[in-house]
C-alpha positions as CSV (number, residue, x, y, z in Angstrom):
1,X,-4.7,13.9,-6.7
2,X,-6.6,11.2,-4.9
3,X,-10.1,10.6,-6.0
4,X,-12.4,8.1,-4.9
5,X,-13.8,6.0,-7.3
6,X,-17.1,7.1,-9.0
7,X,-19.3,3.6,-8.6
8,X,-18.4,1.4,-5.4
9,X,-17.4,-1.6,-6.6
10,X,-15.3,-3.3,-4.5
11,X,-12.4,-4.0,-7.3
12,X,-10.1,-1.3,-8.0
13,X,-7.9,-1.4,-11.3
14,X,-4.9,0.1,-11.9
15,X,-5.9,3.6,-13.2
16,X,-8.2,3.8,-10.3
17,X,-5.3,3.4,-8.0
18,X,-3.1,5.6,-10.1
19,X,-6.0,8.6,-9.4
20,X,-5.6,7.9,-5.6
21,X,-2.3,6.9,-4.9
22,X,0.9,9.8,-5.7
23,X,3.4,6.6,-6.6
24,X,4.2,6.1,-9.9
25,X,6.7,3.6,-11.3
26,X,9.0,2.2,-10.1
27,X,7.8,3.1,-6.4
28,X,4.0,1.7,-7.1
29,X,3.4,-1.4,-5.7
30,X,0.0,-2.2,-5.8
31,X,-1.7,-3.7,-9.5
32,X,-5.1,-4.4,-7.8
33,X,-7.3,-3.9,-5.1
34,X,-9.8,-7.0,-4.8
35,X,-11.9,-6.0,-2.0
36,X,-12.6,-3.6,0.4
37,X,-14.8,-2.1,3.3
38,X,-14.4,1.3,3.5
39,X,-13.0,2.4,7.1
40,X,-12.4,-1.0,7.8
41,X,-10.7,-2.9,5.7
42,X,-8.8,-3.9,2.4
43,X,-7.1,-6.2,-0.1
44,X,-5.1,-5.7,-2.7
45,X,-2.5,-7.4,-4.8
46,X,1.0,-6.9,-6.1
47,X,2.3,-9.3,-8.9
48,X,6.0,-9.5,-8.6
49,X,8.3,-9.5,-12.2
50,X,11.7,-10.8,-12.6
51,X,12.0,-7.3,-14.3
52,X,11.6,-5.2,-11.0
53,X,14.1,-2.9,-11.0
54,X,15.3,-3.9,-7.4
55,X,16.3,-7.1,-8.3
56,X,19.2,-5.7,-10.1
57,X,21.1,-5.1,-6.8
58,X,18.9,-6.7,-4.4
59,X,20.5,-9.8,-4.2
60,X,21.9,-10.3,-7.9
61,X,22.5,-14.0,-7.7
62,X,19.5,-14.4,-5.7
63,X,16.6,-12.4,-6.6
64,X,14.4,-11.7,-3.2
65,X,12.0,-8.5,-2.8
66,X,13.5,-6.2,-0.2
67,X,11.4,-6.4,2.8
68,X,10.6,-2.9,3.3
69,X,9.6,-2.6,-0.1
70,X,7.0,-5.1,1.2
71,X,6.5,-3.0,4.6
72,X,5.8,-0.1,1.9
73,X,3.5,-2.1,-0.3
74,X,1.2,-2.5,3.0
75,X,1.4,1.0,3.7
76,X,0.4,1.7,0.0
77,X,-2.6,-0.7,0.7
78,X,-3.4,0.8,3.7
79,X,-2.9,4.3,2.1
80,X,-5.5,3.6,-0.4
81,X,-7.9,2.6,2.3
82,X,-7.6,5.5,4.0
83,X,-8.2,7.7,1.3
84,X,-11.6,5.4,0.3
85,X,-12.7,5.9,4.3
86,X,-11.9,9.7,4.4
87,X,-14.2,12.7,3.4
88,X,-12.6,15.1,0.8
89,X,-9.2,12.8,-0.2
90,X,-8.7,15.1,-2.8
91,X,-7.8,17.6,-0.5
92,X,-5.6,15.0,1.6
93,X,-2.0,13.3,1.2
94,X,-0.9,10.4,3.5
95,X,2.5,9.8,5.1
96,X,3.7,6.8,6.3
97,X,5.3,8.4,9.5
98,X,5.8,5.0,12.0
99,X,6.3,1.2,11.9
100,X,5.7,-1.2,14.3
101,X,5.6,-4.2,15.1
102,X,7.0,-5.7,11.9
103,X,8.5,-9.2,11.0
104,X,9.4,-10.8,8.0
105,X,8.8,-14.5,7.8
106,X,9.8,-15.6,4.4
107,X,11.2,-14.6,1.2
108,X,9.5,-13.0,-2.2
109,X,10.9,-14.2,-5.3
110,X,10.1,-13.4,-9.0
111,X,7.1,-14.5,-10.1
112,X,4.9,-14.5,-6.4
113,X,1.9,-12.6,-6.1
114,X,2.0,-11.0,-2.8
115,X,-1.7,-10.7,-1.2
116,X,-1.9,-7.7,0.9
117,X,-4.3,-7.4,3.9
118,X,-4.6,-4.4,5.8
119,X,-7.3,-2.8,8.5
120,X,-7.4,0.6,10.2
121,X,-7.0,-0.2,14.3
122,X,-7.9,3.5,15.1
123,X,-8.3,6.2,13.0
124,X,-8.3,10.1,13.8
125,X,-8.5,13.5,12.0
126,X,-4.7,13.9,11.5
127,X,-3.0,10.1,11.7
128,X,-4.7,6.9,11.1
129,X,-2.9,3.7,12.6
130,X,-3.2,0.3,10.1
131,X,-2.3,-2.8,10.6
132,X,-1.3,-5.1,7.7
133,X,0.2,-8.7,6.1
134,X,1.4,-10.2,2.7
135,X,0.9,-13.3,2.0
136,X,2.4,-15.3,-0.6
137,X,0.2,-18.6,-1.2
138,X,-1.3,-18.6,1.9
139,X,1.9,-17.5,3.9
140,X,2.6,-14.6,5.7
141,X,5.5,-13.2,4.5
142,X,5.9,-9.9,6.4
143,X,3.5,-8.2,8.8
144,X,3.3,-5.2,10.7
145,X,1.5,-2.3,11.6
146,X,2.0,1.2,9.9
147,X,1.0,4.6,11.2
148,X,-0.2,7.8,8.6
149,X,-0.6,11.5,8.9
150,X,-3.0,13.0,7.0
151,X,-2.0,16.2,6.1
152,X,-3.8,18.9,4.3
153,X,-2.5,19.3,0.4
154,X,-3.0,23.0,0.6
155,X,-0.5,24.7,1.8
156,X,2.3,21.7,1.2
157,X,5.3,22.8,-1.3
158,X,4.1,20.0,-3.3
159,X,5.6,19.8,-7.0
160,X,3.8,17.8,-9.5
């Protein structure tokens, strides 16, 4: 269940992340949060292996991160800012339910680390809207924005 960190330090590791976020591996794609300002803002990073286990179809003789892997890595981000800016997360799960706006600008290969920025543009009791980028050295490689629904854990047929 999603918790929020008991100090306030603005770095998240990874089992912090694994107490907010449902996504476990292979579908995880955040390894660190660097910074953030809750109900504002957030960055967090995602260190891409040769061993991902996309790569083995995704293309085989040239490995590139499927780009809505990336699109979900923002929303991930984005889904961990929410639940840092919300009262009661525990009680909460988040849905990416819409994506605009998005365009990918350049390929992610084994061995980038993909920077992800995202900020809330409006948020509400039942959907929050985020808008988000990676970068890879300074680039933007995809960018977009990403709509949630925050939906109430009790009363979900949710199966651990």
């Amino acid at each position: 269940m999603p918790q929020k960190p008991q100090d306030n330090k603005a770095v998240l590791n990874i089992q912090q992340i694994l107490g907010m976020l449902p996504h476990r591996y292979p579908f995880l794609l955040i390894d660190r949060v660097l910074e953030y300002e809750e109900g504002k803002s957030l960055v967090a990073i995602k260190n891409v292996t040769y061993n991902e286990p996309f790569f083995q179809g995704h293309f085989p003789g040239l490995k590139v991160m499927p780009g809505v892997l990336l699109i979900e890595a923002v929303a991930q981000a984005g889904g961990i800012l929410i639940y840092l800016s919300i009262p009661d997360p525990e009680k909460k799960l988040v849905f990416l339910s819409k994506i605009d706006k998005a365009k990918f600008r350049k390929p992610v290969i084994p061995g980038d680390q993909v920077r992800l920025e995202v900020e809330i543009i409006k948020m509400k009791t039942k959907f929050c809207y985020v808008k988000g980028k990676a970068l890879v050295d300074g680039d933007v490689v995809v960018e977009g924005e990403v709509m949630a629904s925050l939906m109430d854990i009790e009363g979900l047929n949710v199966q651990g």
